[in-house]
N, C-alpha and C positions, 0 to 999 in steps of 0.2 A: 641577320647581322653577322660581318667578319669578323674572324678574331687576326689580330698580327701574329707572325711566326716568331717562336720562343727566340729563335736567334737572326734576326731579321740582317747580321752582315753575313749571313753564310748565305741567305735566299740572294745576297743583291753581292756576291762575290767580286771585286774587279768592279765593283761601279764607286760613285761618289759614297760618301760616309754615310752613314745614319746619324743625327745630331739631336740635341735638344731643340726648344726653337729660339732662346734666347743666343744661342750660337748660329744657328743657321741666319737671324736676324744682322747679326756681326758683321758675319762675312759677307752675307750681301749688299749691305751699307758697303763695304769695299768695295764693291764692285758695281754701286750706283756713282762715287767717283768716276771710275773711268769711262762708265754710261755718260755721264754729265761733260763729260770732254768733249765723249765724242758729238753730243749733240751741240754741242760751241763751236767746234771745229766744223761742222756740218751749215752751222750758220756761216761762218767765216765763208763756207767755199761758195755758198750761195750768194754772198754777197760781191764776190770775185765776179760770180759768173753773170749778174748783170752790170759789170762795167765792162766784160767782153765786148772788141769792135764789132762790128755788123757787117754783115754783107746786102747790099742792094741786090734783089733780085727783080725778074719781068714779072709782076702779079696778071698780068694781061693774057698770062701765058693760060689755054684752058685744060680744064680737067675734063672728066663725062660723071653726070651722075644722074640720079634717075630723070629729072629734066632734059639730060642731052648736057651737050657743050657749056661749060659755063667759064669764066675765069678765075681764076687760082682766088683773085681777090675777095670775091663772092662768099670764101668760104669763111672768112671775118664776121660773114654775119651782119656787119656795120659795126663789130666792135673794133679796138684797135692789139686786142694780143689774141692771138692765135697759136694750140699746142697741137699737130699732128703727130698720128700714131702712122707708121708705113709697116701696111700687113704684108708679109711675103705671102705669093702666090702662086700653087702647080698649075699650070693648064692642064687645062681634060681632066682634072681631077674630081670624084666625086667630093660630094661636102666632108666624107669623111677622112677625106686625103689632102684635103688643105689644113698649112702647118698649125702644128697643136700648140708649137711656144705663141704665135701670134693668137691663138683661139684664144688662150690663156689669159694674155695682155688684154684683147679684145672684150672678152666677156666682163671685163671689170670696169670695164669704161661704160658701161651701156645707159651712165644717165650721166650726164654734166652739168647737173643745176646748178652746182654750187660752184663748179668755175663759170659759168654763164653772169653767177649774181655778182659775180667780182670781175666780172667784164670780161673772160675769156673766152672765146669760142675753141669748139675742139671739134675734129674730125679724123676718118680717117681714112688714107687712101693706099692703094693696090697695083699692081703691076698688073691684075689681070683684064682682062676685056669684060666689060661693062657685064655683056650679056651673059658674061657667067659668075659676076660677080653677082648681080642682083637677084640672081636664086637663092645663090648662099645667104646671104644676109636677110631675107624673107625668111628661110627655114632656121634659122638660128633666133631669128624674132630681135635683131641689132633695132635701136631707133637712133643711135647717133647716126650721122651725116656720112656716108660713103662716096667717095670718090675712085675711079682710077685714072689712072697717070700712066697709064701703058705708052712705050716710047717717048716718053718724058724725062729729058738730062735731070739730073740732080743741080739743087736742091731739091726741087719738087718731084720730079720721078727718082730715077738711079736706087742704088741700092737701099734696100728692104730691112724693117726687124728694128727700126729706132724711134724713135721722138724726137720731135723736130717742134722748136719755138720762131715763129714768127711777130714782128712790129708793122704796124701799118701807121703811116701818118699823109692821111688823105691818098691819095693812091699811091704812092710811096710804100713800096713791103719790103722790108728787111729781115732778112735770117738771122736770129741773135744767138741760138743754144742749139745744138745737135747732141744724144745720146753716141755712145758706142758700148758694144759688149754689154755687160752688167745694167749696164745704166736704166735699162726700163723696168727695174725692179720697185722701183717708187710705186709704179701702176700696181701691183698685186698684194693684197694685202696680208692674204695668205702667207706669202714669204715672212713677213714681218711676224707674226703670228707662229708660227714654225719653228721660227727662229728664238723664241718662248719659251717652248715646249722641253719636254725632258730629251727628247730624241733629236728633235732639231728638222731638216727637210729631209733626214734617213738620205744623204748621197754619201757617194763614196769621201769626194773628196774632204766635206768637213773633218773637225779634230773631235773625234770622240773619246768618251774614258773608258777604260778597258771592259769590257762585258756590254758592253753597249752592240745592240743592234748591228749587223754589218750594215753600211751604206752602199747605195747600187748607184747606176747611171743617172746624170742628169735627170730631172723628169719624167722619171719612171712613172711615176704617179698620173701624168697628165692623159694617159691614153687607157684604156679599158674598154674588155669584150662585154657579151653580153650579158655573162655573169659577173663583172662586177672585176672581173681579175684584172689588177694593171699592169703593162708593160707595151712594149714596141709589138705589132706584128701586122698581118693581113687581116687578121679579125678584128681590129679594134677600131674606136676610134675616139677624137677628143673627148674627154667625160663630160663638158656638158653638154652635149647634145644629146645623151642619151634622156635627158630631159626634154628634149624636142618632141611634138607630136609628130608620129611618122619615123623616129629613127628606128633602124630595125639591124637585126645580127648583119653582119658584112663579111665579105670574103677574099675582097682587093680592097687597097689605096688608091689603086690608079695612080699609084707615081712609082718612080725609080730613086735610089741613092740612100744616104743620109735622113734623118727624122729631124725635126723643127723645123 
């Protein structure tokens, strides 16, 4: 068993206080107020954002997925709402050089029962060609529904990294909600969870209190070698797949540029 340190604000210099807990209770009551807003205001915008106008799009139009050709509409399942995830995709790129922000999104979606039992279907589709999509997704062990959309305009193809809502009524699909930036944060639970924590997601840009951990790059965390070390490099690669049977140390990405 530990003991605390005789002077426990010299050990924790520069950070929050040390309190009793009748105090510590106080203040966080004040601070479940503006908790409590923002979840009212969080409802409010959700309810904005299904009286968003709609767009008509071709549901006829086809995707490929492991069947071959199919139509966009197909991907309803026969229900009538529909949420796609759009993974961005490297060509030639080994599994461990396709992007880690989408791995990320990805990996947490891997079962949809419970938007299924509320009538949602969900999938998600890619910019790359089938035939290199379908290894990835076998080796990662995904059982949602993959699609790609390669040379497919947007909505349905076009740019990568969002969520996308769709309405069907009878073959009639409409586009009703698109992400941008931020927005696929709903998917990772993680985030919310982190965001908890004493330290928070340890990035740079959060507001820390002084003594607090410095914060690094985006998503530092999402990539790691084969010790276990995280960060960007040619050695690494998305962390769960080192849970995969078969991943093994790596030495490329096989891509060029920017990380996510």
């Amino acid at each position: 068993m530990t003991t605390p340190p005789e002077d426990a604000t010299t050990t924790l210099s520069g950070r929050p206080p040390v309190v009793d807990l009748a105090t510590w209770e106080a203040t966080r009551d004040e601070l479940l107020v503006r908790e409590k807003a923002h979840t009212h205001e969080g409802d409010a915008i959700a309810a904005a954002r299904r009286r968003l106008p709609m767009v008509r799009i071709d549901g006829t139009v086809e995707v490929v997925g492991p069947d071959g050709p199919v139509p966009f509409l197909d991907l309803f399942g026969g229900r009538d709402e529909l949420v796609v995830y759009q993974h961005m995709w490297h060509d030639g790129a080994p599994h461990q050089g396709q992007c880690e922000g989408c791995t990320w999104t990805a990996w947490n979606l891997k079962d949809a029962v419970y938007l299924n039992a509320r009538g949602v279907s969900f999938a998600i589709v890619t910019t790359g060609a089938w035939d290199e999509v379908a290894p990835f997704v076998e080796f990662m062990g995904y059982t949602q529904p993959w699609y790609s959309v390669r040379e497919l305009d947007a909505p349905v193809g076009g740019e990568m990294g969002y969520l996308s809502c769709f309405l069907r009524d009878g073959d009639d699909v409409f586009l009703t909600y698109r992400t941008t930036g931020r927005g696929t944060e709903p998917t990772n639970p993680a985030f919310a969870l982190l965001d908890m924590t004493p330290y928070g997601r340890g990035e740079a840009w959060e507001a820390q209190p002084d003594g607090w951990p410095e914060g690094r790059d985006p998503g530092w965390f999402w990539r790691s070698d084969a010790d276990g070390v995280t960060g960007w490099s040619e050695t690494t690669r998305p962390v769960p797949q080192w849970t995969r049977p078969g991943a093994t140390a790596v030495e490329t990405l096989g891509r060029h540029g920017h990380h996510h």
